[in-house]
Structures are given as structure tokens and as C-alpha cells.
C-alpha positions in Angstrom: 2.1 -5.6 -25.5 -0.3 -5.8 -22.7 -1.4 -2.0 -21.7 -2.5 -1.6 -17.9 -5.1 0.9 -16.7 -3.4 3.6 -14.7 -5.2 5.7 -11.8 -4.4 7.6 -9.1 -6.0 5.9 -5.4 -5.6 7.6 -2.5 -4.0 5.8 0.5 -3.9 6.7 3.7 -0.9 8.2 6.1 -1.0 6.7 9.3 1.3 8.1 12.5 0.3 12.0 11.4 -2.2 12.9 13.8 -5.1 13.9 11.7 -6.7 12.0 8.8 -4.5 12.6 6.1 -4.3 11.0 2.6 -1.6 10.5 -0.2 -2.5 9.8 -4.2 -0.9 7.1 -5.6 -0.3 5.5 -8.9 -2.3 2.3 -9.4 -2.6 -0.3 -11.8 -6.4 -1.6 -12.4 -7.3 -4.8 -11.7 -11.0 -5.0 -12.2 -13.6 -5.7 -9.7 -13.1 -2.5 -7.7 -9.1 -3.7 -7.2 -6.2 -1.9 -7.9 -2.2 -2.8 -7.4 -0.2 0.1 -6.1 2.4 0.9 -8.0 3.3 4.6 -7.3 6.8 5.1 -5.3 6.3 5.7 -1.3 8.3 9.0 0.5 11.0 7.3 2.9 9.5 10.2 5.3 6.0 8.9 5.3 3.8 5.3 6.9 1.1 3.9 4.6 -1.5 2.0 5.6 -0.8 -0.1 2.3 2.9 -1.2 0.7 3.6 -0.5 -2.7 2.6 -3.8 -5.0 -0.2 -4.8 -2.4 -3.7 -5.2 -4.4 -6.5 -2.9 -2.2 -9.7 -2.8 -2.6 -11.8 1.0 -2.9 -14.6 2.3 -2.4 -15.2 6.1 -3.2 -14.8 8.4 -0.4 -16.2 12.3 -0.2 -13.2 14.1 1.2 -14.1 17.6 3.5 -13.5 19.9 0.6 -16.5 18.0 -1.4 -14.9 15.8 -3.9 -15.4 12.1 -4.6 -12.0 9.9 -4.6 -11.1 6.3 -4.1 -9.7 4.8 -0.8 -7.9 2.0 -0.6 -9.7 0.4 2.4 -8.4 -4.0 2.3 -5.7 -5.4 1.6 -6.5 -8.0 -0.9 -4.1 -11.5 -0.7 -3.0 -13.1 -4.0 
């Protein structure tokens, strides 16, 4: 059984009218990339499609903390 690394990326919502970001269940790939795996709202425009492989980078967020983006699409 092959066990996958599981985090939570953020990606972002596009059409909303202010920077806004949604957490989403990832699988890690290595080498700062990570599949999305987490379901996506009907309601709601990602910048990224569920099973795409992004690369992150951290990004500090207004409230302080340190998450990662997904910021490129990544083609396999």
C-alpha cells in the first residue's frame, strides 16, 4: 500500500473582488509540488482545477501567518 502525504494548500478564488483564498486537500509530490485533491464548491472559481499539480511557495497572509500558495500550474 503506497501512503501519500496529505496537506492542506491554499488556492486562490478568482471573480470575488478582493484577494481571497480557499484550503485545499493536497497530495505531496516532492520538490515544492503538490496535486489537488480536495473537492471544489460548485459556487466558487479557482485559479487551479482539482488533480492539476501546482507548485507553492509560502505566503504571509494579512493576519501574520505563513501558508502555501499554489502559484503554477505544473504539466505532466
Amino acid at each position: 500500500m503506497i501512503k501519500t502525504d496529505k496537506r492542506i494548500i491554499y488556492v486562490e478564488l478568482l471573480e470575488e473582488g478582493t484577494a481571497c483564498w480557499r484550503p485545499v486537500e493536497s497530495e505531496y509530490l516532492g520538490n515544492e509540488l503538490y496535486r489537488i485533491v480536495g473537492e471544489k464548491p460548485e459556487d466558487e472559481n479557482w485559479a487551479f482545477s482539482v488533480r492539476d499539480v501546482v507548485k507553492c511557495k509560502l505566503k504571509e497572509f494579512q493576519e501574520g501567518s505563513h501558508e502555501l500558495v499554489a502559484h503554477e500550474r505544473i504539466n505532466q
